[in-house]
VOTI-927464 format. One record per atom (N, C-alpha, C): residue in one letter; chain; atom name; x, y, z. Coordinates in steps of 0.1 Angstrom, whole numbers. Atoms other than C-alpha are relative to their C-alpha. Example, Ala and Ser with C-alpha at 12.3 -4.5 7.8 and 13.67 -1.06 7.14 Angstrom:
<gudrens>
A, A, N, 9, -12, 0
A, A, CA, 123, -45, 78
A, A, C, 9, 12, 0
S, A, N, -9, -11, 0
S, A, CA, 137, -11, 71
S, A, C, -8, 11, 8
</gudrens>
This chain:
<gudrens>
X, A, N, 8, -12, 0
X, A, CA, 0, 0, 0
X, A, C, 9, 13, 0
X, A, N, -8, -11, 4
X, A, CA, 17, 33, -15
X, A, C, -7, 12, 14
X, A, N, 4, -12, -13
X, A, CA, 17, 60, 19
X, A, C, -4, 12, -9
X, A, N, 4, -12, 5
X, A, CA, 12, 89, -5
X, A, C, -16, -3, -6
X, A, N, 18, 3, -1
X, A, CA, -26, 70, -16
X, A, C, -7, 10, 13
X, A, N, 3, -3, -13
X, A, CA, -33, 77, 19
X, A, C, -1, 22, 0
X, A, N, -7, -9, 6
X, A, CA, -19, 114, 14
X, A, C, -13, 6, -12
X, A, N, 9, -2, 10
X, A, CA, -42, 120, -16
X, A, C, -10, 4, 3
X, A, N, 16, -9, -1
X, A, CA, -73, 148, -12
X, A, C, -2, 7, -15
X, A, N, 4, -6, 9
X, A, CA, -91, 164, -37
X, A, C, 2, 14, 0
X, A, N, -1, -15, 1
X, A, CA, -82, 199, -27
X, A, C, 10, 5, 9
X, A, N, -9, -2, -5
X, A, CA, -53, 214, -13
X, A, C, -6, 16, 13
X, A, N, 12, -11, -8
X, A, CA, -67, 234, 21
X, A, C, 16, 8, 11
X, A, N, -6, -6, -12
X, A, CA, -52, 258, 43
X, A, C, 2, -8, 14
X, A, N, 0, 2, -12
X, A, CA, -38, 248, 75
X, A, C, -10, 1, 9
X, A, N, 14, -5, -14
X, A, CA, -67, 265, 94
X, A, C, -13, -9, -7
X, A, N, 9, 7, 6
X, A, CA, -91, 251, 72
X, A, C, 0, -15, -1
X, A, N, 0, 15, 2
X, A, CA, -76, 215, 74
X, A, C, -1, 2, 14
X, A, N, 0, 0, -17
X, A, CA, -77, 216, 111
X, A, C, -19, 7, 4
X, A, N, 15, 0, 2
X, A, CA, -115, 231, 110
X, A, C, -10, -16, -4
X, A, N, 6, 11, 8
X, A, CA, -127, 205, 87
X, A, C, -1, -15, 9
X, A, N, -9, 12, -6
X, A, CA, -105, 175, 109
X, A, C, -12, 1, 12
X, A, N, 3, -1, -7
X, A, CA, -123, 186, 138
X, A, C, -19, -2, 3
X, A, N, 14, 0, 9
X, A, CA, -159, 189, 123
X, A, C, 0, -14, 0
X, A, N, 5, 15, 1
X, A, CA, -157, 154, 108
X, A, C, 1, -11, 12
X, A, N, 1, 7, -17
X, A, CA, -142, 139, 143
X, A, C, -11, 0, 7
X, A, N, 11, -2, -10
X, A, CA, -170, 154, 162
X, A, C, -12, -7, -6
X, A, N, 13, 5, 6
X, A, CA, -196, 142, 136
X, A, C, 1, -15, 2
X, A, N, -1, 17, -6
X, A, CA, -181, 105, 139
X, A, C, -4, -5, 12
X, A, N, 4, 8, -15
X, A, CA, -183, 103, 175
X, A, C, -10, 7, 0
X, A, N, 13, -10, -1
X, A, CA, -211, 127, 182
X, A, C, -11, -8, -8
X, A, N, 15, 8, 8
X, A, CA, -240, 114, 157
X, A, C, -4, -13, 0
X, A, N, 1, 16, -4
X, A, CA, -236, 75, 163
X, A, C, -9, 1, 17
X, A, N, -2, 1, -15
X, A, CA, -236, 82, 203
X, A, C, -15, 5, 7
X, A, N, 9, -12, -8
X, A, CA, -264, 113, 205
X, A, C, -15, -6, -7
X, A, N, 11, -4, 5
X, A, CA, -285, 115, 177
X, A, C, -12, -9, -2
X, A, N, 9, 7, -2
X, A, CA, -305, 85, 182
X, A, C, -14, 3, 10
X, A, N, 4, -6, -13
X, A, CA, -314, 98, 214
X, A, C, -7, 13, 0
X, A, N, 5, -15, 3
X, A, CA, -323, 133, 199
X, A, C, -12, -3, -6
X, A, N, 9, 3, 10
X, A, CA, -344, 118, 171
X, A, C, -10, -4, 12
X, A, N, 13, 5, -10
X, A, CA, -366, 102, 200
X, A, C, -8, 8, 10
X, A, N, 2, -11, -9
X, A, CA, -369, 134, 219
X, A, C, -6, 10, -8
X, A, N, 7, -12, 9
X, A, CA, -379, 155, 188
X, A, C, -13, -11, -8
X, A, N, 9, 7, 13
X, A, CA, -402, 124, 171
X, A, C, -9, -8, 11
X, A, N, 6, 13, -8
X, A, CA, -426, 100, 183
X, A, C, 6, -10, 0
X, A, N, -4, 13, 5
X, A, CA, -415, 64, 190
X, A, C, -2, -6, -12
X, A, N, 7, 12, 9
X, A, CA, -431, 49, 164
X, A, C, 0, 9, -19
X, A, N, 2, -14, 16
X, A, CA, -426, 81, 136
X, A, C, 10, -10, -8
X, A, N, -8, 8, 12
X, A, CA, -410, 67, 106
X, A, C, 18, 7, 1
X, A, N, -13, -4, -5
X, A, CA, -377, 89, 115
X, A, C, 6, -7, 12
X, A, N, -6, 5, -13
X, A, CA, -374, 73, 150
X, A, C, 1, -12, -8
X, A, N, 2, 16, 2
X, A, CA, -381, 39, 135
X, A, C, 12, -3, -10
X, A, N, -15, -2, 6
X, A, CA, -351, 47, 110
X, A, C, 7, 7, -1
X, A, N, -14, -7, -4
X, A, CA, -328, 62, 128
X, A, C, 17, -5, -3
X, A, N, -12, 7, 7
X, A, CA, -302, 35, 118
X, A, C, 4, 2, -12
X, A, N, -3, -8, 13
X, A, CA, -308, 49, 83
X, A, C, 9, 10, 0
X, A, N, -11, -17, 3
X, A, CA, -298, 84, 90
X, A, C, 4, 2, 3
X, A, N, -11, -1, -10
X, A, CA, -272, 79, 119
X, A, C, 12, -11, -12
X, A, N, -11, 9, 10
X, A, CA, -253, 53, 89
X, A, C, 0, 7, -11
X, A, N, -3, -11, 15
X, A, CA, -258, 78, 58
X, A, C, 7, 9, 7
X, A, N, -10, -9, -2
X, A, CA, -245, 103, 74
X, A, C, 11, -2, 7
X, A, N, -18, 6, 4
X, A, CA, -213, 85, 87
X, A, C, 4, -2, -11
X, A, N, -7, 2, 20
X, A, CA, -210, 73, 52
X, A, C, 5, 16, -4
X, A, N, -2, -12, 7
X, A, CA, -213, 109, 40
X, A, C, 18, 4, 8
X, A, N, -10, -8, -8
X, A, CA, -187, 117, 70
X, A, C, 17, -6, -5
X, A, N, -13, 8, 2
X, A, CA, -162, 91, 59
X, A, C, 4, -2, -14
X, A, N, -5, -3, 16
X, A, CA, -164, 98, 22
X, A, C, 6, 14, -2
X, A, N, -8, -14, -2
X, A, CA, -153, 134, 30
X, A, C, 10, -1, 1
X, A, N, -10, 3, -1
X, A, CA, -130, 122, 49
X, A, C, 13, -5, -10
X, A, N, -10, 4, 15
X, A, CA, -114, 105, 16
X, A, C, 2, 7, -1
X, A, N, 0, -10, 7
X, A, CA, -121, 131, -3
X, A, C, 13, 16, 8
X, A, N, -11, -13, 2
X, A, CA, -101, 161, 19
X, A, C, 5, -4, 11
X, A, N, -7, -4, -14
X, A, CA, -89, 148, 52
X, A, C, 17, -11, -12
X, A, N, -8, 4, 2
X, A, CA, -49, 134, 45
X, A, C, 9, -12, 13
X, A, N, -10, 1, -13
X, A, CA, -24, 113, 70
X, A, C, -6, -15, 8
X, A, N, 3, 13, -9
X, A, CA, -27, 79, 89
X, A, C, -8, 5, 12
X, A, N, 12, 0, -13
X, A, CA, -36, 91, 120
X, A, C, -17, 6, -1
X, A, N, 16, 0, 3
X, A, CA, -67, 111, 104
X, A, C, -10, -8, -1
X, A, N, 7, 12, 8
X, A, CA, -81, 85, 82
X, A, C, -2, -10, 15
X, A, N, 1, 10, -7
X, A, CA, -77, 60, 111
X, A, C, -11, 2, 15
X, A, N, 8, -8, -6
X, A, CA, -92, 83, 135
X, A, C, -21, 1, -1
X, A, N, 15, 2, 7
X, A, CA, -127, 84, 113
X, A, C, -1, -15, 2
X, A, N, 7, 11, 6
X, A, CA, -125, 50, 105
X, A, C, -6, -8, 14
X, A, N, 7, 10, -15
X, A, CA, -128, 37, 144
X, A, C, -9, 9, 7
X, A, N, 6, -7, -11
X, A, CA, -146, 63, 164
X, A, C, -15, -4, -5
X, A, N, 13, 5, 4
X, A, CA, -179, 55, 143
X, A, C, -8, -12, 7
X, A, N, 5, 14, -6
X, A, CA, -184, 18, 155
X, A, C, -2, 2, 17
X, A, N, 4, 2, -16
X, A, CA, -175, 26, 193
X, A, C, -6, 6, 3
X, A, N, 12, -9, -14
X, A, CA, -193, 56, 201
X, A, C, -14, -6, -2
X, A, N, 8, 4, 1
X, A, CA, -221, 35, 185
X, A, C, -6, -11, 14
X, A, N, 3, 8, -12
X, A, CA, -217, 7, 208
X, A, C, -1, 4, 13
X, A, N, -7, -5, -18
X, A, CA, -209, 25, 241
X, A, C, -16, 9, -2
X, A, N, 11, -7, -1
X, A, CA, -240, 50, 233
X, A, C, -10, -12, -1
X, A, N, 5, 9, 0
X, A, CA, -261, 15, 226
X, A, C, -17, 4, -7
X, A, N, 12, -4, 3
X, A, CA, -287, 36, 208
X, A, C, -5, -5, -13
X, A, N, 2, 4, 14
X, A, CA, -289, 21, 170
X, A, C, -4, -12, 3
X, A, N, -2, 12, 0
X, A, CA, -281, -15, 180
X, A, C, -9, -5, 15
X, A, N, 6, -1, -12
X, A, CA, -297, -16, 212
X, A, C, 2, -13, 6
X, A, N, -5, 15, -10
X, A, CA, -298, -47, 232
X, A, C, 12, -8, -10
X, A, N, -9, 12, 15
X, A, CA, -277, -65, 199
X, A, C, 15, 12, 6
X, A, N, -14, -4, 7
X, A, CA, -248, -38, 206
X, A, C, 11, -4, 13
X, A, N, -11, 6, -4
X, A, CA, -229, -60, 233
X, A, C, 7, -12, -10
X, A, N, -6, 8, 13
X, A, CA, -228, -85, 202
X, A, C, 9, 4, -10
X, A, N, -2, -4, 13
X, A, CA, -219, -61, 180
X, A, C, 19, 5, 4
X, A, N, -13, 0, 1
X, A, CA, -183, -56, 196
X, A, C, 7, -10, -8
X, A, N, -9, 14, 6
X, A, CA, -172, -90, 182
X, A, C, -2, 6, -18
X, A, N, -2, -2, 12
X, A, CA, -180, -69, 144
X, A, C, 13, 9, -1
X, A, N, -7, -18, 4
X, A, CA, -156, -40, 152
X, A, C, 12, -2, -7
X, A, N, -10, 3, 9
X, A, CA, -130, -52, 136
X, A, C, -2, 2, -16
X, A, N, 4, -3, 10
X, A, CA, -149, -57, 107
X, A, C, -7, 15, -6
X, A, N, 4, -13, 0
X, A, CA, -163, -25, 107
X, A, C, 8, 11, -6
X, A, N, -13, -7, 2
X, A, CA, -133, -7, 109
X, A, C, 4, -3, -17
X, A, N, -2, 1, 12
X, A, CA, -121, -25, 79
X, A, C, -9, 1, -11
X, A, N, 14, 3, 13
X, A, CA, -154, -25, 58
X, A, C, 5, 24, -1
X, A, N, -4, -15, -1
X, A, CA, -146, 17, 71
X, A, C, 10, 4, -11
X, A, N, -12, -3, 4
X, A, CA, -112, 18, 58
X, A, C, -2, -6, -16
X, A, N, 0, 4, 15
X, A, CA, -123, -1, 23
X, A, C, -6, 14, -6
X, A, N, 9, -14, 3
X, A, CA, -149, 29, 20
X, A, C, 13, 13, -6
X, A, N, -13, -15, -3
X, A, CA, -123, 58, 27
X, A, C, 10, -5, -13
X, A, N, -11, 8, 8
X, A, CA, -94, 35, 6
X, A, C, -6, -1, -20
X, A, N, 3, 1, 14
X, A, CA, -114, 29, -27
X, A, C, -1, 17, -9
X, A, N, -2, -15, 8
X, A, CA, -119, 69, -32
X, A, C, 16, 7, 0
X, A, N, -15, -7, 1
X, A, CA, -82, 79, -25
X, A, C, 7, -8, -11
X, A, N, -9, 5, 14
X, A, CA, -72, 52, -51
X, A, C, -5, 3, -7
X, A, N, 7, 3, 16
X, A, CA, -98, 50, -79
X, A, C, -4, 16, -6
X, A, N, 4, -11, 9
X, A, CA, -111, 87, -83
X, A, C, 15, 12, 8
X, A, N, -9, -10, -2
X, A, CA, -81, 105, -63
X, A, C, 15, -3, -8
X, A, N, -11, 3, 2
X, A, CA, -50, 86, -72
X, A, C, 0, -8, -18
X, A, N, 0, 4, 20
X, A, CA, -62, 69, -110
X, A, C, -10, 7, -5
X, A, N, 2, -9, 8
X, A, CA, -81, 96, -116
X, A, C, -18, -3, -8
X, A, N, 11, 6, 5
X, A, CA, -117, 78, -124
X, A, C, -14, 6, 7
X, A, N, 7, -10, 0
X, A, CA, -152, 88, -115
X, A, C, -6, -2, 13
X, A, N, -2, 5, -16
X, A, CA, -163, 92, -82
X, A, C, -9, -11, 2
X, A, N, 7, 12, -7
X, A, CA, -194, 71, -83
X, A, C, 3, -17, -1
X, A, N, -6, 10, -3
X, A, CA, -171, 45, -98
X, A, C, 6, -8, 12
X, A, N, -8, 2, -7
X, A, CA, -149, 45, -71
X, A, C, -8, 0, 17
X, A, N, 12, -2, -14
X, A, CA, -181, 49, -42
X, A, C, -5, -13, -3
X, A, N, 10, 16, 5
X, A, CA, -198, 14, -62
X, A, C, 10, -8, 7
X, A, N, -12, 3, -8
X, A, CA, -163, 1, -54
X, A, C, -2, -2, 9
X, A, N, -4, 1, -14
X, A, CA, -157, 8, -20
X, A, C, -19, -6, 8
X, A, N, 11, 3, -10
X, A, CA, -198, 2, -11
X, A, C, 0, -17, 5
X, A, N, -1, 15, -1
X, A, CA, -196, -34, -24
X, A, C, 11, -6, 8
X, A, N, -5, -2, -8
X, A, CA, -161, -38, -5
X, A, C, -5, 1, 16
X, A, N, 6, -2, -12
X, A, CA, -179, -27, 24
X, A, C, -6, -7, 10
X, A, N, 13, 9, -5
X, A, CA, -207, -46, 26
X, A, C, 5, -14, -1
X, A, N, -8, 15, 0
X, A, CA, -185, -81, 15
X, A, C, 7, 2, 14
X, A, N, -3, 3, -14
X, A, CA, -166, -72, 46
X, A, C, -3, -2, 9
X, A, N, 11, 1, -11
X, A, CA, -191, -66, 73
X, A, C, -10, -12, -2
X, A, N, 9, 13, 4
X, A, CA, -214, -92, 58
X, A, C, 4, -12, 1
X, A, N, -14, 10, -1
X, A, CA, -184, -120, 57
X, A, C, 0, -4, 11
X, A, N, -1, 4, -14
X, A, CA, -173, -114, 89
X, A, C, -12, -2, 8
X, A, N, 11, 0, -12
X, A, CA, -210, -112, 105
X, A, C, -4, -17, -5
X, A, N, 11, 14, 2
X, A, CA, -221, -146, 88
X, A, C, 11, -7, 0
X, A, N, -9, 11, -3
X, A, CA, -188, -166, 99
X, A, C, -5, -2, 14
X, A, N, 8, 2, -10
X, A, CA, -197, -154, 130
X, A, C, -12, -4, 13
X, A, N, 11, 8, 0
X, A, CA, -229, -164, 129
X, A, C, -3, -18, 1
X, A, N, -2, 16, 0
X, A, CA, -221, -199, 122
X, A, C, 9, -7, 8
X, A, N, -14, 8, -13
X, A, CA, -190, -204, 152
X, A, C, -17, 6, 9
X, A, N, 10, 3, -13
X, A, CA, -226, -194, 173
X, A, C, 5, 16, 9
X, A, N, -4, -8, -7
X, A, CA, -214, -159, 186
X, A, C, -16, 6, 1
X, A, N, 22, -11, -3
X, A, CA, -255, -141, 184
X, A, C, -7, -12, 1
X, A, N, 17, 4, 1
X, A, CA, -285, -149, 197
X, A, C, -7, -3, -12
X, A, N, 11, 1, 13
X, A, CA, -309, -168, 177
X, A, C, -11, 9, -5
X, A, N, 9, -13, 3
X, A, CA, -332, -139, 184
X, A, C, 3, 9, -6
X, A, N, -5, -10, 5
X, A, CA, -313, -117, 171
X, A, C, 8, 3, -15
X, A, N, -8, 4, 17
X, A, CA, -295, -130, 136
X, A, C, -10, 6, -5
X, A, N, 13, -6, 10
X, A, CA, -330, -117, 117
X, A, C, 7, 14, 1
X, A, N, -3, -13, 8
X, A, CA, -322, -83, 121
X, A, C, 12, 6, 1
X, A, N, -11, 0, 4
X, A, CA, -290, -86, 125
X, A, C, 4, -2, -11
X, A, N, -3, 2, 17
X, A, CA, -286, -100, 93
X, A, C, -4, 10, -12
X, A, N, 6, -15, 7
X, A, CA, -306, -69, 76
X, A, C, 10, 12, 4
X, A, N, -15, -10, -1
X, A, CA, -280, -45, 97
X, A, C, 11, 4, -7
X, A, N, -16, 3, 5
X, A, CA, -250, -59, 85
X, A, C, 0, -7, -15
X, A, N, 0, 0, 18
X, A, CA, -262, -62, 44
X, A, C, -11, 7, -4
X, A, N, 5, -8, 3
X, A, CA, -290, -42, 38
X, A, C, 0, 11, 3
X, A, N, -5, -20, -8
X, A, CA, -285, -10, 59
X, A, C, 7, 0, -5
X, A, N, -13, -5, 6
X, A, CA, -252, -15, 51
X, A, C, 7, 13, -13
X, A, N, 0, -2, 15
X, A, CA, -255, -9, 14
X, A, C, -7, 11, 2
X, A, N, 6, -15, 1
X, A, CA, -284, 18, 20
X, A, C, 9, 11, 4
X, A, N, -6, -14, -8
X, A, CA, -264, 39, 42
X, A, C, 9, 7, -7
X, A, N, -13, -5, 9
X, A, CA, -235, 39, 22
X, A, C, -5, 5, -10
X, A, N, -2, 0, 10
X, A, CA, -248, 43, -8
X, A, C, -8, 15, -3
X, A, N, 6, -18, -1
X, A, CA, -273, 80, 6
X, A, C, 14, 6, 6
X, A, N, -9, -2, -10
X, A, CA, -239, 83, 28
X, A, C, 5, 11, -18
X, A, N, -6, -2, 10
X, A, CA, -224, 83, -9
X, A, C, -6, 13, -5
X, A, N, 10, -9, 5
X, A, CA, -252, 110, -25
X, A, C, 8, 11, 8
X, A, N, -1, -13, -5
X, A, CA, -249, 136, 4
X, A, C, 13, 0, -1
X, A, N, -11, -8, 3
X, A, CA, -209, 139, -1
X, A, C, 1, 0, -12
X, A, N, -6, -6, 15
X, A, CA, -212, 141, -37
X, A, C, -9, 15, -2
X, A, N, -3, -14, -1
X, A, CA, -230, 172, -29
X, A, C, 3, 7, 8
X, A, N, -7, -10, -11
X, A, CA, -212, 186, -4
X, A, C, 15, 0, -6
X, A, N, -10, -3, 5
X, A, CA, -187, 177, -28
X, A, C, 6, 14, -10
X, A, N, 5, -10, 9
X, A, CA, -204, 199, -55
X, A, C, 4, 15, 3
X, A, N, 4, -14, -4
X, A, CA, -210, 229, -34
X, A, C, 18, 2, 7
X, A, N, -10, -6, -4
X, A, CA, -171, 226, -22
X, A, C, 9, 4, -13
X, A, N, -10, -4, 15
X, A, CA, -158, 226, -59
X, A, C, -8, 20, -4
X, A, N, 9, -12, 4
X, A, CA, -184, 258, -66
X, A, C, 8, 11, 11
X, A, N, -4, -13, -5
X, A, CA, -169, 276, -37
X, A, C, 12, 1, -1
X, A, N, -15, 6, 5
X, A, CA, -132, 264, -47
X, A, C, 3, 10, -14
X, A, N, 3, -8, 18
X, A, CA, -143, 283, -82
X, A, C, -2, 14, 1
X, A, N, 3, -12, -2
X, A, CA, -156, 312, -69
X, A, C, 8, 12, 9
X, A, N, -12, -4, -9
X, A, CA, -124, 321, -46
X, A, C, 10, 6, -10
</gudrens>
């Protein structure tokens, strides 16, 4: 693995501005996993179609957070930074996964790496060969989802989850998956949009 991949953003940022941004997407990784489950239920009814898919819009918008991160953060410790804080503040806040997220430590591994495919497919395919982003977002989703899905159904068969719990576990860890990523994907291609537009107008 070439360290300058890693290295590879789409826009070359001020100091102040990389250190703004770094700090933003940090907060949004741990922050929105941990909180906003807990917000949505305080501003929605239980049973509102927003509370009820909160796992939707607490995993698109990490997606979105960790395709950014491709896209402008640079440096090992960044990148690695996004790619774990997601999974634990989820577990430790226990608000997405709920009773399932003492299970869900035995995925973090996978996670991480299904993370790091995400992040990895955009700094090679549309930063470093130059190709198109939603190539390189189809890429990293599929990646994603083969890792997390992999690891959760080996798992599944050494007997680590509850019987009760494999059903929607198994929809977590390959259907969400795929959705989240793939609106995650949408909202940074326009926040990619609107950063090339103001990149143009400077």
């Amino acid at each position: 693995m070439e360290e300058n991949i890693i290295n590879k953003r789409v826009y070359d940022f001020s100091k102040q501005t990389d250190i703004m941004q770094t700090i933003i997407i940090f907060l949004i990784s741990l922050l929105v996993p941990t909180f906003l489950g807990e917000i949505l239920k305080d501003i929605f009814a239980t049973n509102s179609i927003v509370v009820t898919n909160s796992q939707i819009i607490i995993g698109s918008i990490v997606n979105a957070a960790l395709i950014i991160s491709a896209l402008n953060l640079k440096g090992w410790k960044k990148i690695l930074g996004v790619v774990t804080m997601p999974s634990i503040s989820t577990i430790l806040g226990g608000y997405v996964f709920k009773t399932a997220s003492v299970y869900m430590v035995y995925m973090i591994p996978a996670i991480w790496l299904g993370n790091f495919a995400l992040i990895y497919s955009f700094k090679l395919v549309m930063l470093a060969k130059q190709k198109n982003y939603f190539i390189a977002g189809i890429l990293g989703i599929v990646v994603k989802v083969a890792i997390i899905f992999g690891c959760f159904s080996i798992l599944k068969i050494i007997g680590i989850f509850p019987d009760k719990l494999i059903s929607s576990l198994q929809v977590a860890m390959s259907t969400t998956q795929a959705i989240t990523a793939i609106v995650g994907m949408i909202i940074a291609f326009g926040i990619l949009k609107l950063e090339t537009k103001f990149k143009k107008s400077i």
